[in-house]
C-alpha positions as CSV (number, residue, x, y, z in Angstrom):
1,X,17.4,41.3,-5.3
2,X,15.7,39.1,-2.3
3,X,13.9,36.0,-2.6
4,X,10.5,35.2,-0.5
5,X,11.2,32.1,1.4
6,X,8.0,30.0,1.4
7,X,6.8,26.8,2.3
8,X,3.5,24.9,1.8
9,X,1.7,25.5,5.2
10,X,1.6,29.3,3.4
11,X,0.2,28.5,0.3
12,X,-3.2,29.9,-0.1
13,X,-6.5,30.2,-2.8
14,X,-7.2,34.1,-3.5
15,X,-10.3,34.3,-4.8
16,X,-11.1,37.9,-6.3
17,X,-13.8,40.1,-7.1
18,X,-14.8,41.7,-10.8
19,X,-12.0,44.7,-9.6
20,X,-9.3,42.0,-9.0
21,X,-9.3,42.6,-4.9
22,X,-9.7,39.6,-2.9
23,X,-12.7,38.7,-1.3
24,X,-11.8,34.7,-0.1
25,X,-8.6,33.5,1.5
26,X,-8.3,30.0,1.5
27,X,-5.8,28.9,3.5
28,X,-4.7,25.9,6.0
29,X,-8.2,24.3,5.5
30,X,-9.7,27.8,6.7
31,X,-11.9,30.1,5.0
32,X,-11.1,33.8,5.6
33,X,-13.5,36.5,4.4
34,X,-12.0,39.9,3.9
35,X,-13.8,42.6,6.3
36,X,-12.1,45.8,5.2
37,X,-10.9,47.4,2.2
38,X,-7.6,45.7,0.7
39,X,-4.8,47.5,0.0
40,X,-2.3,46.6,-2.7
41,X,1.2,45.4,-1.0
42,X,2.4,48.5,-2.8
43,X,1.2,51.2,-1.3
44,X,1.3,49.6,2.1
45,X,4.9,50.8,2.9
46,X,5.7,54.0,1.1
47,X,7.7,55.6,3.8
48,X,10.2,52.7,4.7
49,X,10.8,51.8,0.4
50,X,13.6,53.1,-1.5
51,X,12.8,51.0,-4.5
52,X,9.6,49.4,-5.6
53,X,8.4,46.0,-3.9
54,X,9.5,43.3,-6.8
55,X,6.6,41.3,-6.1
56,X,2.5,42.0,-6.2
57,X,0.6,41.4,-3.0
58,X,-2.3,42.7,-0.8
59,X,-2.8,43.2,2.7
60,X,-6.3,42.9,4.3
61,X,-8.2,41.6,7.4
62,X,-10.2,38.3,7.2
63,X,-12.5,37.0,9.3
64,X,-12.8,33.0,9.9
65,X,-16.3,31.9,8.3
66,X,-15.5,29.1,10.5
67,X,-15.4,30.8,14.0
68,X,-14.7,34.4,13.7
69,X,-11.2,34.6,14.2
70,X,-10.0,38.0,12.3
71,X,-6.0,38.2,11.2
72,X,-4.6,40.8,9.2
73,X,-3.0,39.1,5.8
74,X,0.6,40.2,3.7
75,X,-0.5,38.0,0.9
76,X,1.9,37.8,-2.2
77,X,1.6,35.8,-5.8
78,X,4.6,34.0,-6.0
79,X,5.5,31.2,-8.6
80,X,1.8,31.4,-10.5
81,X,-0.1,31.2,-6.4
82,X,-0.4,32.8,-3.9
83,X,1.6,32.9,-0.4
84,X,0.6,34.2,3.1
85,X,3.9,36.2,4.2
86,X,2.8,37.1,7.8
87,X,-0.7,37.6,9.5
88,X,-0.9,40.0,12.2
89,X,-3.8,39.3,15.6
């Protein structure tokens, strides 16, 4: 099994609504609302897994509260936080 290579510039704050889906990024002194409907990590990739993901993530878009930049999120928990994996423009 893999590890996830992460460094501190990709630590990030989930915060979560009463479901458990995110609603807040917080992440390199940003503020990231989430403007679509998050899906788990998951079910993301079905078609290129053989094996279930080992870890538990969401991807989602978010949109700055700061200036309205919107990236797409791979957000992962990893070693009791969370992680941005990659963001997509």
């Amino acid at each position: 099994m893999g590890s996830i290579v992460t460094d501190h510039e990709q630590e990030a704050s989930l915060v979560t609504g009463s479901r458990g889906h995110p609603r807040l990024l917080l992440w390199r002194q940003r503020t990231y609302r989430v403007t679509d409907a998050p899906t788990p990590l998951e079910d993301a990739l079905p078609a290129v897994l053989t094996h279930p993901l080992p870890v538990h993530g969401w991807r989602f878009q978010g949109t700055s509260v700061h200036d309205g930049e919107t990236l797409v999120f791979d957000v992962v928990a990893f070693g009791g936080g969370w992680h941005v994996l990659k963001t997509y423009d």
